[in-house]
C-alpha positions as CSV (number, residue, x, y, z in Angstrom):
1,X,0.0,0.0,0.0
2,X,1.1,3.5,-1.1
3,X,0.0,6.3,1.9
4,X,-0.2,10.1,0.4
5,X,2.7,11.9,2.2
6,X,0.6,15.5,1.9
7,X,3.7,17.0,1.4
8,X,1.7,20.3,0.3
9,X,0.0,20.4,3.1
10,X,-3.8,22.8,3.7
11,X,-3.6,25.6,6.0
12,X,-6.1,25.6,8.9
13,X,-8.2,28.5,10.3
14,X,-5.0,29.0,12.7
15,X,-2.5,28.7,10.2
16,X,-1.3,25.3,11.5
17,X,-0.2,23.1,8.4
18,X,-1.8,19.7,8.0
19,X,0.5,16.6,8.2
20,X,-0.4,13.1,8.3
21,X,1.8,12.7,11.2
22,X,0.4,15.2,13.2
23,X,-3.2,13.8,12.7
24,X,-1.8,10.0,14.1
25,X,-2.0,8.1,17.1
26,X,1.3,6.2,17.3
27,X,1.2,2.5,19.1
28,X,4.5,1.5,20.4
29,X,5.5,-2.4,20.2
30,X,8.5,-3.8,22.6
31,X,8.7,-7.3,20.6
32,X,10.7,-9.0,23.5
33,X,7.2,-8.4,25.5
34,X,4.2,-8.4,22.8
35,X,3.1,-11.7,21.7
36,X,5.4,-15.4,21.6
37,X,4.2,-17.3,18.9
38,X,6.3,-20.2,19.1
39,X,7.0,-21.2,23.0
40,X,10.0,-19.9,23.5
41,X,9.0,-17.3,26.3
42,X,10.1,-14.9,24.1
43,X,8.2,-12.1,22.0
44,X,8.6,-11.9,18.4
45,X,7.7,-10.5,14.7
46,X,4.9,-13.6,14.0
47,X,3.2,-12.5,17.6
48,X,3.0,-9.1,16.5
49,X,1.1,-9.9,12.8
50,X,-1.0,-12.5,15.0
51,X,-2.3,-9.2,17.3
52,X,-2.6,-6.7,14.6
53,X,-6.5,-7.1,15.0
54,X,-5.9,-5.7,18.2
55,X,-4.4,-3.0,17.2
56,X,-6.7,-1.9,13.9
57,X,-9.9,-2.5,16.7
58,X,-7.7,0.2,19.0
59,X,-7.5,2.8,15.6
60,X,-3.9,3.6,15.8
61,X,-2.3,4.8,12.6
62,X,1.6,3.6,13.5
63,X,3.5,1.4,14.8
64,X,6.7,2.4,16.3
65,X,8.6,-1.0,16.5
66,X,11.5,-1.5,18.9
67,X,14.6,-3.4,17.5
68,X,14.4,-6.6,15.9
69,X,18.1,-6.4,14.2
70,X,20.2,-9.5,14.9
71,X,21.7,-8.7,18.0
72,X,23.4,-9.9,20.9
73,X,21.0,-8.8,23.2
74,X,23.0,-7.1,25.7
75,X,20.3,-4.0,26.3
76,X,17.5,-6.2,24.8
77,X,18.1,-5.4,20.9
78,X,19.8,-1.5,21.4
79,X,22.9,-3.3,20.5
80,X,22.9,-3.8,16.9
81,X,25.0,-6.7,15.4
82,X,23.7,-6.3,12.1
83,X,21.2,-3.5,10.6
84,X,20.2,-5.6,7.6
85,X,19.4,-8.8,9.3
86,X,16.5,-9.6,11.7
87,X,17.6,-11.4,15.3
88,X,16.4,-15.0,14.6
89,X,14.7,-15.1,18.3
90,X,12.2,-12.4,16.4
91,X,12.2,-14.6,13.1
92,X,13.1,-14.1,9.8
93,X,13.3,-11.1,7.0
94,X,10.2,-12.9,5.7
95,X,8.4,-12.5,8.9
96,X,9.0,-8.9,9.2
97,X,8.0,-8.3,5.6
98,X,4.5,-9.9,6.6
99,X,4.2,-7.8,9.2
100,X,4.8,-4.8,7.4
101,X,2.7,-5.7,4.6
102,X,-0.4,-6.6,7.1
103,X,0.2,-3.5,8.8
104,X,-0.2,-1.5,5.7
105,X,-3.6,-3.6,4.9
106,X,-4.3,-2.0,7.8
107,X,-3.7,1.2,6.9
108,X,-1.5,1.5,9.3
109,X,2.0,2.6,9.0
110,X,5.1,1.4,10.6
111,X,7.9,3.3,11.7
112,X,11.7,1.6,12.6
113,X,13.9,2.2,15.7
114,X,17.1,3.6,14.2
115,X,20.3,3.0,16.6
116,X,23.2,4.7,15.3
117,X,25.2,6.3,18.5
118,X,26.4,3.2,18.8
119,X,26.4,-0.5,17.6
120,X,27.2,-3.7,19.1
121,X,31.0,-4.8,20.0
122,X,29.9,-7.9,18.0
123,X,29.4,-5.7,14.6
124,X,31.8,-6.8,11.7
125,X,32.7,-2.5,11.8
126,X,34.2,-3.4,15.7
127,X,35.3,-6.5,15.3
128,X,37.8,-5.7,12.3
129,X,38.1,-2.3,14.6
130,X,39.8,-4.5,17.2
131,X,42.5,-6.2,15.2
132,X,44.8,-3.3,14.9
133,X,45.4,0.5,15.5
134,X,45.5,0.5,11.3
135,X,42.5,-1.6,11.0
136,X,40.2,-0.3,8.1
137,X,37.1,0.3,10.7
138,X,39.0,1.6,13.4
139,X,38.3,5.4,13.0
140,X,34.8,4.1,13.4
141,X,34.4,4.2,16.5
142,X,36.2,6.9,19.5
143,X,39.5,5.3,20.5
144,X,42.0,7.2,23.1
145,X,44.9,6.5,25.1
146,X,44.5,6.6,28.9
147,X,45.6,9.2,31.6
148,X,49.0,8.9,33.7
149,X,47.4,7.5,37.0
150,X,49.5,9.3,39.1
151,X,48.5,12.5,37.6
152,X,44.6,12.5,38.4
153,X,43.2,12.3,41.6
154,X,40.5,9.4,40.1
155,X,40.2,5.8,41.3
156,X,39.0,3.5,38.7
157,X,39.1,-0.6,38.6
158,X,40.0,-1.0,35.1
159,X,42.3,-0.8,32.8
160,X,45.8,-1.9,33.4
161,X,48.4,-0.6,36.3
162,X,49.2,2.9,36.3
163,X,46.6,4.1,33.8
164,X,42.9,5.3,34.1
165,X,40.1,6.3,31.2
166,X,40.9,9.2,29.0
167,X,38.4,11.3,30.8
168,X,36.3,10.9,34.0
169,X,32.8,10.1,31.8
170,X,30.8,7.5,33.4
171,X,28.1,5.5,31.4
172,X,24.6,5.8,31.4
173,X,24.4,2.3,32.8
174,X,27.1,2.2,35.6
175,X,31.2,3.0,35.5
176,X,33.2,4.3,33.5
177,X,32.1,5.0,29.9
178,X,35.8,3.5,28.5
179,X,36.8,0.1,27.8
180,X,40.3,-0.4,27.8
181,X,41.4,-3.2,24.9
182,X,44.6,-4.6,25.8
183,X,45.5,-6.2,22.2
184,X,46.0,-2.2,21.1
185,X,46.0,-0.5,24.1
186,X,44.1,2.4,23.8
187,X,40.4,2.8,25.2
188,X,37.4,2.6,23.4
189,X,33.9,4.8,24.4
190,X,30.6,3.1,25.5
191,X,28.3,6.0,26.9
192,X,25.8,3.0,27.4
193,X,27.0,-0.8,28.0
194,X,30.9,-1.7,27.1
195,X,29.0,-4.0,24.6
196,X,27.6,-0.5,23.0
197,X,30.9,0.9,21.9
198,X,29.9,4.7,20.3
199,X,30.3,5.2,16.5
200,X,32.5,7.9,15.0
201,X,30.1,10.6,13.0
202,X,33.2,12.8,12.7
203,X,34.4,10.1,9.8
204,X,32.5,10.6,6.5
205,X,32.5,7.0,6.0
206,X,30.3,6.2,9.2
207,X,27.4,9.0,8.2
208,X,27.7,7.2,4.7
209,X,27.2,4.2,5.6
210,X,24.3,5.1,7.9
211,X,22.7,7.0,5.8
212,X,23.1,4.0,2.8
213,X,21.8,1.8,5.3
214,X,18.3,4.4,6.4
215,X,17.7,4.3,2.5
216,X,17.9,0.6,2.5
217,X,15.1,0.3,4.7
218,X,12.9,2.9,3.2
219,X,13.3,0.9,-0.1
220,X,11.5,-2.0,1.9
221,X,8.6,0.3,2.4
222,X,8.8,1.7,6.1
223,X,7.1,5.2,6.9
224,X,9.8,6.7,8.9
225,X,12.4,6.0,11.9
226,X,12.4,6.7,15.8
227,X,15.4,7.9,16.2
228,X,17.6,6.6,19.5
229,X,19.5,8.6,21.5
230,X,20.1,10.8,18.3
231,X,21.5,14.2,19.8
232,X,24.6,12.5,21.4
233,X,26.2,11.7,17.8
234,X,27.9,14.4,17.9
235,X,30.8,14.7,20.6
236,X,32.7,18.2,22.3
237,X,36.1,18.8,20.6
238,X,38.9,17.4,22.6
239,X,36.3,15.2,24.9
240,X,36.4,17.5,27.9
241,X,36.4,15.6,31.1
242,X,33.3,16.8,33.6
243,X,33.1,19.7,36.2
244,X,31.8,19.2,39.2
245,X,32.0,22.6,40.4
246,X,30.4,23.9,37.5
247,X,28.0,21.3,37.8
248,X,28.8,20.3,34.7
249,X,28.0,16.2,34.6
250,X,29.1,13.9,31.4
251,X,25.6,14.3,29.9
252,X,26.0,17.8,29.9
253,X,29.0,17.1,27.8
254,X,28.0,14.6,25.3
255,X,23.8,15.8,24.2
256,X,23.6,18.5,21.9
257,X,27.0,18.3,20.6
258,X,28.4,20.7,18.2
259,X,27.7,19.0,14.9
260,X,25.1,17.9,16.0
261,X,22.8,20.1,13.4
262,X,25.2,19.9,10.7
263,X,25.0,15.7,10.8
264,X,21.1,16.1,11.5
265,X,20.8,18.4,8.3
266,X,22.8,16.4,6.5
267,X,20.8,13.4,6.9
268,X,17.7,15.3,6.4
269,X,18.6,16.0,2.7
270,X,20.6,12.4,1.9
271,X,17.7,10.7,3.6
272,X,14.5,12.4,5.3
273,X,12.9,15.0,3.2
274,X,10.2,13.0,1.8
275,X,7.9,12.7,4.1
276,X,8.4,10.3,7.1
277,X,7.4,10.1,10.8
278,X,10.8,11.1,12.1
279,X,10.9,11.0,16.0
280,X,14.1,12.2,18.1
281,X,15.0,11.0,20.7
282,X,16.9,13.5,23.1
283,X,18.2,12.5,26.0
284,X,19.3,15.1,28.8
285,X,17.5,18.5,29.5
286,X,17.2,20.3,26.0
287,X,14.9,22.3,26.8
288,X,12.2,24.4,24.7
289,X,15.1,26.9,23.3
290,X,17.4,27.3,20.2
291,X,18.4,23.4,20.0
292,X,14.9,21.8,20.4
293,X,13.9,24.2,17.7
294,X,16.0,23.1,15.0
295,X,15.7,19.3,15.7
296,X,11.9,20.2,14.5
297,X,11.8,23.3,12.8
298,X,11.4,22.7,8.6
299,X,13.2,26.1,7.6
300,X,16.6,25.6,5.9
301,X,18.2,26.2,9.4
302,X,16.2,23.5,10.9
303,X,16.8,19.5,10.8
304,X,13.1,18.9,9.9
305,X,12.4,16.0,12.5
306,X,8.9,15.8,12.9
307,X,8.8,15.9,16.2
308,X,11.3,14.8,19.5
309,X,11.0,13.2,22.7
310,X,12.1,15.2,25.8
311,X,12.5,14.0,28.8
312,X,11.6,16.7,31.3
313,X,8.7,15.7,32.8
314,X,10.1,12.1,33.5
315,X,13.0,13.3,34.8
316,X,10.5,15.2,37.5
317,X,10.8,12.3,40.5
318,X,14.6,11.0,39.3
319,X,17.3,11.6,41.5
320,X,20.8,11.4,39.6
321,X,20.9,7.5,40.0
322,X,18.1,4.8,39.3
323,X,17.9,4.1,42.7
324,X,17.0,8.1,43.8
325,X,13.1,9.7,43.5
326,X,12.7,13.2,44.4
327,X,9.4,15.0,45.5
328,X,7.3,16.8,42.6
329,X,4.3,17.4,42.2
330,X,1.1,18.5,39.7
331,X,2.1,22.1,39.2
332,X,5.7,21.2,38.3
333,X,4.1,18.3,35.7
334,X,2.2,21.0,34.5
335,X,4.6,23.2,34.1
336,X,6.5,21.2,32.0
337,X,3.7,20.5,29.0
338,X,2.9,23.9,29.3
339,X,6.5,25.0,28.6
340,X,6.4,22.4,25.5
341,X,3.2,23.3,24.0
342,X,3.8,27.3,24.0
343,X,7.4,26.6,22.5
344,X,6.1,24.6,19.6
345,X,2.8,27.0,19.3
346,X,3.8,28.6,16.0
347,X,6.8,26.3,14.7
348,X,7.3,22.5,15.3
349,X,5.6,19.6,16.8
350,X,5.2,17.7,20.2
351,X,5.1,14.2,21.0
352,X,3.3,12.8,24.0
353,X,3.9,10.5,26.7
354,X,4.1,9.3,29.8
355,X,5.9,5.9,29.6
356,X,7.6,3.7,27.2
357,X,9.9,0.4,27.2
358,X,12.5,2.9,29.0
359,X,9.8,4.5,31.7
360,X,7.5,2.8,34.5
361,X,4.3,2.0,33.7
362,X,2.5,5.5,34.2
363,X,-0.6,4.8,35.7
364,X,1.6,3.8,38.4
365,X,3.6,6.9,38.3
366,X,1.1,9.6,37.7
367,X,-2.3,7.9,39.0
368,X,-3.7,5.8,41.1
369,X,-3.0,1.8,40.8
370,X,-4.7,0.8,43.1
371,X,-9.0,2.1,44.1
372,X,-8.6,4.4,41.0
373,X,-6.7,2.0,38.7
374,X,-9.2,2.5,35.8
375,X,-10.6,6.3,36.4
376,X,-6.7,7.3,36.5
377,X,-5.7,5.4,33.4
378,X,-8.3,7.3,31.2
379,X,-7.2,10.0,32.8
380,X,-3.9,9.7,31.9
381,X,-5.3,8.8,28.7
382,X,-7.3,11.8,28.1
383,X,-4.6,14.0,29.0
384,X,-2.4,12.8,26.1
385,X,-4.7,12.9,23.6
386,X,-6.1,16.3,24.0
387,X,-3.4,18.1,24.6
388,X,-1.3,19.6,20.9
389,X,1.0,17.0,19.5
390,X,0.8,13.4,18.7
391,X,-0.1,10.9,21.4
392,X,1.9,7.7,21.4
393,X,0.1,4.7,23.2
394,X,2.9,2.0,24.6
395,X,1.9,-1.6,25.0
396,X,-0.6,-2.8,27.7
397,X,-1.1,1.0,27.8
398,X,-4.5,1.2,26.9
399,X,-5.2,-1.8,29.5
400,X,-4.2,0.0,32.5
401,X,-1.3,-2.4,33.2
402,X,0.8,-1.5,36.4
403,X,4.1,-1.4,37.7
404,X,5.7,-4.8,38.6
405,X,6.0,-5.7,42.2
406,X,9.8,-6.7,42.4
407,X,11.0,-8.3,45.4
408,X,14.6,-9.3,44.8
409,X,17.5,-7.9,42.5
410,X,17.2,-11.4,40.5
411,X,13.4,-10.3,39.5
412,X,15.1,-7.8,37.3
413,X,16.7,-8.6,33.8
414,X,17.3,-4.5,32.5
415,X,21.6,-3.8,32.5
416,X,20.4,-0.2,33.3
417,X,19.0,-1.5,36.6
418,X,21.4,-4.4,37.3
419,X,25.0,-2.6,36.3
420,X,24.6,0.2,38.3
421,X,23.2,-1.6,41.2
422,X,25.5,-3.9,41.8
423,X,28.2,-1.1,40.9
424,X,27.0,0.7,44.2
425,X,26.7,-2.8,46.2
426,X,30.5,-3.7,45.3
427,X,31.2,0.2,46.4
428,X,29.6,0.2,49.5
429,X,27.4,3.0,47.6
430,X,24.2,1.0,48.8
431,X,24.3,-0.8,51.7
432,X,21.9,-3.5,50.5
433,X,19.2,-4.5,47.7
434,X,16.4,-3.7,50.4
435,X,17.5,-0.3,51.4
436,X,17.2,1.1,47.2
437,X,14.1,-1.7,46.6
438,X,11.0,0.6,46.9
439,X,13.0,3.3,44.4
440,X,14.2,0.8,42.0
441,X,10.5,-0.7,42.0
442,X,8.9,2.7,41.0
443,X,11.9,3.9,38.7
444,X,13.1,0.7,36.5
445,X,12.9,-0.2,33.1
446,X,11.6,-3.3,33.7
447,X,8.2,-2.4,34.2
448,X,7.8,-1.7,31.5
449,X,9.0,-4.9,29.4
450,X,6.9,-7.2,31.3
451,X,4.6,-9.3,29.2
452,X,1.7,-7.9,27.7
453,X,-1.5,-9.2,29.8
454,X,-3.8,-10.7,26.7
455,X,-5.9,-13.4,29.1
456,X,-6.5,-14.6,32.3
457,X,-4.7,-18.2,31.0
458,X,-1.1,-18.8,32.5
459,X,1.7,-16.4,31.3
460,X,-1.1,-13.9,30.6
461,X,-1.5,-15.3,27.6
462,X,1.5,-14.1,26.3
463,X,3.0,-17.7,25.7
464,X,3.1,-21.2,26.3
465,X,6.4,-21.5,27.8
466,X,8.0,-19.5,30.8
467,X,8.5,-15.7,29.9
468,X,12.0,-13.7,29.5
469,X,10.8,-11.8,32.6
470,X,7.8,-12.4,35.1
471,X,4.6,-11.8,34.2
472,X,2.6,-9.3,36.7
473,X,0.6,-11.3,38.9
474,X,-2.5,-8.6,38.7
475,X,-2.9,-10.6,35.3
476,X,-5.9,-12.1,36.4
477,X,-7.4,-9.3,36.3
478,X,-5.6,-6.8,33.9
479,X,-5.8,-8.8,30.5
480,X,-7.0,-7.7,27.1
481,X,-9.9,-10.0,27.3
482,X,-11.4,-9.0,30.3
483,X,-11.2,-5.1,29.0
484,X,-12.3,-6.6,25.4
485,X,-15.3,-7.8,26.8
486,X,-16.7,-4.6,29.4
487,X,-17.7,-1.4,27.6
488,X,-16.2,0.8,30.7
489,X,-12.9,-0.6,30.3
490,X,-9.8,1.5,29.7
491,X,-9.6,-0.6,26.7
492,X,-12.7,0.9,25.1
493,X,-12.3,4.1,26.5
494,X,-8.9,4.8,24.6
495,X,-10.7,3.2,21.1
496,X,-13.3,6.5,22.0
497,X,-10.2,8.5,22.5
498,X,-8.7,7.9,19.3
499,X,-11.6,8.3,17.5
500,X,-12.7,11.5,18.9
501,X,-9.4,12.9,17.9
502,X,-9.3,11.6,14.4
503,X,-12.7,12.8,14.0
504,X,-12.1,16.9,15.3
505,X,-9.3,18.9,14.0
506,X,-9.8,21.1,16.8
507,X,-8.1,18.3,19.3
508,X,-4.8,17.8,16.6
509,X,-4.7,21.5,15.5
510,X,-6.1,23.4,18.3
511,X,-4.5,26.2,20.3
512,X,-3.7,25.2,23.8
513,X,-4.5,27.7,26.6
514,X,-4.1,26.7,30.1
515,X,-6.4,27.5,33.1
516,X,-5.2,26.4,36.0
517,X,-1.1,26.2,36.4
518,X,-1.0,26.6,39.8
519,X,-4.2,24.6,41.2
520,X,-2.6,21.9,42.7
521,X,-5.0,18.9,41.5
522,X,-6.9,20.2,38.9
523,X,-5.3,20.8,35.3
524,X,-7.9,22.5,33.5
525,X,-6.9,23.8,29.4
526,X,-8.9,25.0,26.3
527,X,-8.6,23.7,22.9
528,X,-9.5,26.3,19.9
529,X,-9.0,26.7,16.5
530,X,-11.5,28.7,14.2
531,X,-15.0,28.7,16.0
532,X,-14.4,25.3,17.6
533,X,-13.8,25.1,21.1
534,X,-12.9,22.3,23.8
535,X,-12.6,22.6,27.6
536,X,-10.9,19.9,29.5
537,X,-10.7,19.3,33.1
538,X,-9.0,16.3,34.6
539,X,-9.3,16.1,38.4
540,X,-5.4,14.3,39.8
541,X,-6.9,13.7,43.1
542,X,-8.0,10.8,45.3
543,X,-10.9,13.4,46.5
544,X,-13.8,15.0,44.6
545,X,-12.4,18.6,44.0
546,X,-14.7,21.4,43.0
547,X,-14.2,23.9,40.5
548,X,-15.2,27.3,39.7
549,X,-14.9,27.2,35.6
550,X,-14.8,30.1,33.6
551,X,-18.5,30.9,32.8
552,X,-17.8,31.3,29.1
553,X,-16.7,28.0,28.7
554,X,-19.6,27.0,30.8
555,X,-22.5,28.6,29.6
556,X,-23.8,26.4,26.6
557,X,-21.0,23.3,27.2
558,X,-22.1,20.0,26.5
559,X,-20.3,16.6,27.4
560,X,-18.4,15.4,24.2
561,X,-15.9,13.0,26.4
562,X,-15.8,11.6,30.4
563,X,-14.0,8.6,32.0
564,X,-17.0,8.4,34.4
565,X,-20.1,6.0,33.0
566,X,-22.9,9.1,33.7
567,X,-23.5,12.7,33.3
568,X,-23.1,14.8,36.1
569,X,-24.0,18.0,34.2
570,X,-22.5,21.4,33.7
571,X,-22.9,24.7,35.5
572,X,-20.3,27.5,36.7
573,X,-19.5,24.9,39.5
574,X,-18.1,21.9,38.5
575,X,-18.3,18.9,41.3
576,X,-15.0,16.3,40.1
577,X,-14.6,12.6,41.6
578,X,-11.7,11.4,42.2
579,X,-9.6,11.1,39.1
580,X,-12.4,12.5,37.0
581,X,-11.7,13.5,33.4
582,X,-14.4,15.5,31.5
583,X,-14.0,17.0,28.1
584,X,-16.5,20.0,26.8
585,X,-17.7,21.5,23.7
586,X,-18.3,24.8,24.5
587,X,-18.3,28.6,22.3
């Protein structure tokens, strides 16, 4: 199937240009935890064309699938072996093809994960990197010789006598971010797992080869890329070691680096500019200035992404290590959207969301799992898909799946829990797994990557045989077929969702006006473009809280949308229930 790209793209009463991407409700697939189709406890590409009915009943438009490139499998498929081949635990290059071609009968589009900071150390580029200092592939990756020990005041436990890292990074996942290889004997840089060594963009040959291999799969038919960790390509001249009192960590060092546009542009005109979903992903604190501008603006200055992923409002309970929370609350999460949607208002594009396979399940983190499960989730759910941008739905999302209950450090199976864990236990950083449990519950990735909950039958459904990683025993209750089957599930309430957006431009298009920053439970907005009008009000609250709405948004308001199963009415006082969502017409 052949989708129209709308590259001209009408003008709307507010001057907002359509794009199919904009108008789209994107699904996000983890394959590792979506569907087994052949016992091995494993998710893979035949599950997913075995569920598409699931998702065509739900109405999304894409799906955004996680890596299923052959792979080692040391961060679950983010270290990429080969970028041509499919990882024969997900199946073959025929299976993928099915899937993409039953997608598109769908009329739904899919969109790749593109990993190109780094690669696995078991790509043919680092292998033949390894054999020599000469080596053909060497300059493909960041190689440096290490520090005089003597000469920093640094301990480290690698490396050989007498020498530390080039530079005082750690990684993302624990340690330091160098490798020392003692064949050659200089260091090589993994800003994520020492199996992830970082690719070179400063050598022509590595942006060609990229960029040969992005048009390779666009020749197979895909609609676009997500783009991982994409603004750290490009690194600070010299690689700077951090500043402490500056405050200067090594993610302030390495995001947003000073190529980073030029590499960005570049692929944008050898690649992008016809048309994809391009998503960004940027990790660190860009926030809505100069740089978050150009990933999405489509001027000859810009990089044309469609749109990027911040992290700023998940960042708003993280301490500076995975076993840290910090206290935040409502007006800070509002805050933060607000902030994104006035700084894309004229130029640019938001995504939305509140979890994905690298954030806890977020009725968890910004509701209620437990009496309010269900009102919370639509909640939640409302939220995102009224707000300006494009909402993307993660797996089990729309079933109001939960946090896992972890009780030991063996229940967890993500290297950016266990590294830096048991880093801090050999330190004496952490005392014990006990004293971090209740933060590393709440904040790891894991929760996310537990099996989707399809039935009530052992292993939720999801397979015959004994998952990767433990299923979460609220299955019994939290399963696609019990939502399938009740009309008030969270299930049915995100199919209304999706099609009340699909169906008013006013929700994709609209302005975005807030009402209420600094109430601290109710977030309150307006939607408008033209004559149309929309006034939302989402109660975060265990307790009914009353509001005293605006009486021009009151006045002649009727009920297009509420997470509650009656009517309650309208007037200038508006009585909420607890984690009650309502959503207006008004003039």
């Amino acid at each position: 199937m052949t989708f129209e790209t709308d590259a001209a793209g009408e003008r709307l009463p507010n001057g907002e240009r359509r794009r199919w991407w904009k108008e789209a409700v994107v699904y996000q697939v983890y394959p590792r935890s979506f569907a087994d189709s052949d016992g091995d406890g494993v998710g893979d590409i035949r599950g997913i064309v075995d569920r598409v009915g699931h998702l065509d009943d739900l109405g999304v438009d894409v799906v955004w699938l996680n890596p299923v490139y052959e792979s080692p499998q040391a961060d679950n498929g983010y270290d990429i072996a080969d970028y041509r081949a499919i990882d024969e635990q997900y199946g073959t290059m025929a299976d993928w093809e099915e899937l993409l071609d039953t997608l598109h009968d769908h009329d739904i589009r899919l969109i790749m994960d593109l990993v190109v900071n780094h690669t696995s150390d078991e790509h043919d580029w680092f292998q033949n990197a390894l054999t020599s200092r000469d080596a053909d592939y060497r300059d493909y990756y960041i190689w440096r010789e290490g520090r005089d020990a003597a000469e920093v005041d640094e301990t480290y436990d690698v490396g050989p006598d007498g020498e530390v890292p080039p530079n005082d990074w750690e990684s993302f996942f624990g340690g330091p971010a160098w490798a020392y290889h003692e064949a050659t004997g200089e260091w090589y840089l993994h800003l994520f797992d020492r199996k992830q060594p970082d690719l070179n963009w400063e050598n022509p040959d590595v942006r060609d080869d990229v960029f040969e291999m992005m048009n390779w799969w666009i020749e197979k038919g895909i609609d676009g890329f997500r783009m991982d960790v994409i603004n750290l390509v490009s690194k600070p001249e010299g690689l700077p070691s951090t500043d402490p009192e500056a405050g200067i960590r090594t993610i302030d060092r390495v995001t947003n680096g000073p190529r980073v546009h030029e590499f960005l542009g570049e692929m944008r005109d050898r690649v992008l500019d016809r048309g994809f979903l391009t998503v960004g992903e940027m990790i660190g604190d860009p926030l809505p200035g100069e740089h978050a501008r150009r990933y999405v603006s489509p001027g000859p200055d810009g990089d044309g992404l469609s749109m990027l992923f911040h992290f700023e409002h998940v960042l708003l309970d993280r301490g500076e290590r995975i076993w840290e929370t910090t206290d935040w609350d409502l007006t800070d999460l509002k805050a933060v959207f607000d902030r994104w949607q006035a700084a894309f208002a004229d130029e640019g594009w938001n995504s939305l969301y509140l979890n994905n396979h690298d954030q806890p399940r977020m009725v968890s983190r910004f509701g209620n799992d437990g009496e309010y499960r269900r009102e919370s989730a639509k909640l939640l759910g409302t939220l995102l898909h009224t707000l300006r941008g494009t909402p993307y739905v993660y797996q089990g999302e729309e079933l109001g799946m939960t946090n896992y209950p972890f009780e030991s450090l063996d229940d967890f199976r993500d290297v950016g829990t266990l590294n830096p864990v048991r880093t801090a236990l050999d330190r004496g950083v952490v005392e014990s797994f006990d004293a971090v449990k209740e933060a590393l519950r709440a904040n790891s990735r894991d929760n996310a990557r537990t099996p989707v909950q399809w039935s009530d039958e052992e292993h939720a459904g999801f397979s015959d045989a004994e998952p990767w990683i433990s299923v979460n025993p609220n299955y019994d209750e939290v399963n696609a077929e019990a939502e399938r089957a009740d009309e008030d599930s969270v299930y049915h309430y995100y199919r209304r969702l999706v099609e009340f957006r699909h169906e008013n431009d006013v929700v994709v298009y609209g302005d975005y006006d807030p009402l209420t920053p600094d109430h601290e439970s109710l977030w309150a907005y307006t939607r408008t473009l033209g004559d149309e009008r929309l006034f939302v009000v989402l109660n975060f609250a265990d307790e009914a809280t009353t509001y005293d709405a605006p009486a021009e948004l009151v006045g002649d308001a009727t009920l297009a949308l509420g997470n509650y199963d009656d009517d309650d009415g309208v007037d200038e006082t508006l009585d909420l229930r607890p984690w009650e969502a309502r959503v207006y017409r008004t003039r």
